[in-house]
Every structure is written in C-alpha cells, then in structure tokens.
C-alpha positions as CSV (number, residue, x, y, z in Angstrom):
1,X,0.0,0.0,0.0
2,X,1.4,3.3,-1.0
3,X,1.9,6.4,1.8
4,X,-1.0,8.3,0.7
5,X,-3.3,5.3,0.6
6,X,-2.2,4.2,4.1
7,X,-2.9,7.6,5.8
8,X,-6.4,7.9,3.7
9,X,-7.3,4.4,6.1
10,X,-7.5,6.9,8.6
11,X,-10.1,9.7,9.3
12,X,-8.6,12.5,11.7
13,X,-11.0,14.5,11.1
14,X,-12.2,15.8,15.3
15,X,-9.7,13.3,16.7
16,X,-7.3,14.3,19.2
17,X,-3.1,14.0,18.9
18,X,-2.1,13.1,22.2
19,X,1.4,13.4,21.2
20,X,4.1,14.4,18.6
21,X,7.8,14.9,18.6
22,X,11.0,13.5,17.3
23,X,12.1,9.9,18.1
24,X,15.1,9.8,21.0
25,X,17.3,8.8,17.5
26,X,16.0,12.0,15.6
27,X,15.4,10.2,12.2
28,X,11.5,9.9,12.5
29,X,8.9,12.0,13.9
30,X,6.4,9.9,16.3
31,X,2.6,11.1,16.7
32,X,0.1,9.7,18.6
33,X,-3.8,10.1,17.7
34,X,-6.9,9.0,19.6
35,X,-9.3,8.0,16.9
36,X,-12.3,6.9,16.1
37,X,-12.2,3.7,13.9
38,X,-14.6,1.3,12.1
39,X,-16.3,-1.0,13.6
40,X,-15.4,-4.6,13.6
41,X,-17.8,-6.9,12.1
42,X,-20.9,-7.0,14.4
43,X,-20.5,-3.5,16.4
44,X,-23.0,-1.1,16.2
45,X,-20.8,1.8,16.9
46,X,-17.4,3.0,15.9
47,X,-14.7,2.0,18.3
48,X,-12.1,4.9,20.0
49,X,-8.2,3.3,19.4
50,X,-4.9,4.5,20.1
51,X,-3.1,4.6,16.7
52,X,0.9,5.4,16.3
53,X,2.1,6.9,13.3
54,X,6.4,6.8,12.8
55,X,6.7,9.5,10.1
56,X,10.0,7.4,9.1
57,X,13.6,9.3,7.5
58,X,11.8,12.8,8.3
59,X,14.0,15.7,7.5
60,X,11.6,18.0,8.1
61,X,9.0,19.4,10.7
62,X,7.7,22.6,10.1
63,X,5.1,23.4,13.9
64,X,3.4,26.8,14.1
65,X,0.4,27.9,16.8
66,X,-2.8,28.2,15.7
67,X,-3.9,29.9,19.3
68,X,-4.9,33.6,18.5
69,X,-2.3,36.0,20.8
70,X,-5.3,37.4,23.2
71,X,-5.9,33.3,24.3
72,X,-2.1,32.5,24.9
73,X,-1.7,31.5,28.2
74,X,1.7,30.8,30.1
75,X,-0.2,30.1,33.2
76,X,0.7,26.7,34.5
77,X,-3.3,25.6,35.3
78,X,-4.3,25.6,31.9
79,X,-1.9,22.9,30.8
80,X,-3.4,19.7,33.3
81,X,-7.1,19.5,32.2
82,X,-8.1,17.6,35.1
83,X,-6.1,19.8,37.8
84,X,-8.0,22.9,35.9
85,X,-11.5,21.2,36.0
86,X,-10.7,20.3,39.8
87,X,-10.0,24.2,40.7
88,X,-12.8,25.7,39.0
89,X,-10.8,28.3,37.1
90,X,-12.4,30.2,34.9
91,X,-9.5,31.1,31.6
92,X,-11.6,33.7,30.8
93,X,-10.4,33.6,26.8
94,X,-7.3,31.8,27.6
95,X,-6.5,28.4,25.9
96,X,-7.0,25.5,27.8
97,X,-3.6,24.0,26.4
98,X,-4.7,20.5,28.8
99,X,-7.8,20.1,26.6
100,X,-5.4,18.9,23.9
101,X,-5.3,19.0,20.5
102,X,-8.4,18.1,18.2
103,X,-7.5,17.5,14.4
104,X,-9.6,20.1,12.4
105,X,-10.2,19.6,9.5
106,X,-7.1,16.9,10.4
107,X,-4.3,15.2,8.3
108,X,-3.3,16.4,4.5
109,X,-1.6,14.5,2.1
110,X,0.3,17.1,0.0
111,X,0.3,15.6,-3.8
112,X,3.5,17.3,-5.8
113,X,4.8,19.0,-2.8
114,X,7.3,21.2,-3.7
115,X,9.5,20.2,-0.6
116,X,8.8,16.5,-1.1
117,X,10.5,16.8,-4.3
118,X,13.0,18.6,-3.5
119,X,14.1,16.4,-0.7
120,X,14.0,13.5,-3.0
121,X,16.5,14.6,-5.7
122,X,19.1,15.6,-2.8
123,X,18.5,12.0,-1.0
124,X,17.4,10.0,-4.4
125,X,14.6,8.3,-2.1
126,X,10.6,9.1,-2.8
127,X,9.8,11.8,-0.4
128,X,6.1,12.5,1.0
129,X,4.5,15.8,2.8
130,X,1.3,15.9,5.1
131,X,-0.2,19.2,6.9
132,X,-1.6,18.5,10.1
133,X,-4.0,21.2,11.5
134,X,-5.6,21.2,15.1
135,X,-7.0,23.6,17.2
136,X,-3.7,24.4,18.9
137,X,-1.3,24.1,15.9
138,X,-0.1,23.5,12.4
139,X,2.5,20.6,11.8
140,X,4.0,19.9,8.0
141,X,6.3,16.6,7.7
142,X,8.4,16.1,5.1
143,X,9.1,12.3,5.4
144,X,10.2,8.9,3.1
145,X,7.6,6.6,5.2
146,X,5.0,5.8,7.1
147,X,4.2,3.1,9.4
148,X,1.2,3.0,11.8
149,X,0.7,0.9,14.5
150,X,-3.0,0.4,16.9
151,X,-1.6,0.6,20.6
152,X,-4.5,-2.6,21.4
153,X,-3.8,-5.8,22.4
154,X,-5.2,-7.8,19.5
155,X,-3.3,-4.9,16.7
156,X,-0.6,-6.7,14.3
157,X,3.4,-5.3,14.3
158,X,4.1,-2.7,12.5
159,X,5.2,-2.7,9.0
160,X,6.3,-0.2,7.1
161,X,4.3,1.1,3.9
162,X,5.5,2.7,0.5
C-alpha cells in the first residue's frame, strides 16, 4: 500500500493527537492520535483506538500555533485538564492547552509538494508531505515513510508502507 493510501485508512478528522515529537534517534517523527475507527464486524458503533504513526527518514518538521495572541496562556493551570476542572478556574479567553489538540479539519496529504520533491533529488529516495491542522497548531512533515501501529492488544506489528 502506497503512503498516501495508508494515511487515507485513517479519518482525523475531530480526533485528538495526544502526542508528537522526534524519536530519542532523531530520524522519525512519532505522533500519537486517539481515533475513532470502524467497527469490527458485528459493532453497532465505531470504536475509539490509540493509533501510532512513525513518520519514518523525516527531514523536516515545520510546527506553528494556531492559538490567537489574546488566548495564549503561560499560566501553569491551563496545561493539566483535570487539575483545571478540579479548581474551578475560569481562563476567561485563555486556551486550555490541557484540553489537547483536536484534528480540524485533520491530516493532508500534499500531492506534488514542492518540498517533497526537493528532498527527494538531494537523498534520491521518494519523499512525501502531510499538513496536520488542530485547534492548537499546524504541523508539516516532510518524510520517506510511514508506518502506523493500533496501541491494542489484539493490533498486528508494525510494517512499514511505500
């Protein structure tokens, strides 16, 4: 399965990213998304999973805050949702940077990115670009691979796709 048809499987679309950031290696960028899923052959709802994506050989990661000035908030209560619903502060219009980070509209594949194919000449390897939008941020990967991995139990090992 190519790149692009691997990250159309999933729908980020509302779903929150728990977590992004360089592997401890610094080749591949690591996020981690709560999403909702299909349902498995007899459930009458869609099922929440953890899912990892390894953005694999990324050279580079491009993050920018979506949160308008007048809501950014360096005040340490705002970044533990549970600790700020426990207090009863009230942020007024800051942002609640513990609520996380819902995809909106979500993940991007960027056909015939100019970066992409840029990157590819200089490493002579097929090179990829996605845009990530939330509600906190913008995140563009330029990467060769992807592999995705369900945190559950019963998911398979990764493998990688191109």
């Amino acid at each position: 399965m190519s790149v692009p048809e691997t990250l159309a499987r999933y729908d980020f679309f509302d779903d929150a990213v728990v977590e992004h950031g360089f592997t401890r290696y610094n080749r591949d960028y690591r996020l981690v998304a709560e999403i909702y899923g299909q349902p498995a052959a007899g459930e009458p709802v869609r099922h929440l999973a953890t899912y990892t994506f390894l953005f694999r050989g990324c050279v580079e990661a491009h993050y920018a805050s979506v949160v308008p000035p007048a809501a950014f908030s360096l005040d340490d209560r705002l970044i533990d949702y549970d600790r700020w619903v426990a207090g009863g502060w009230e942020p007024g219009d800051a942002f609640v940077w513990g609520a996380g980070a819902d995809a909106y509209p979500g993940l991007r594949y960027v056909a015939d990115s100019p970066k992409a194919a840029t990157w590819a000449e200089r490493l002579a390897l097929p090179m990829h670009e996605v845009v990530i939008e939330t509600s906190a941020y913008t995140l563009s990967l330029v990467f060769h691979d992807v592999v995705v991995a369900e945190s559950a139990a019963t998911a398979a090992s990764p493998s990688p796709h191109t």
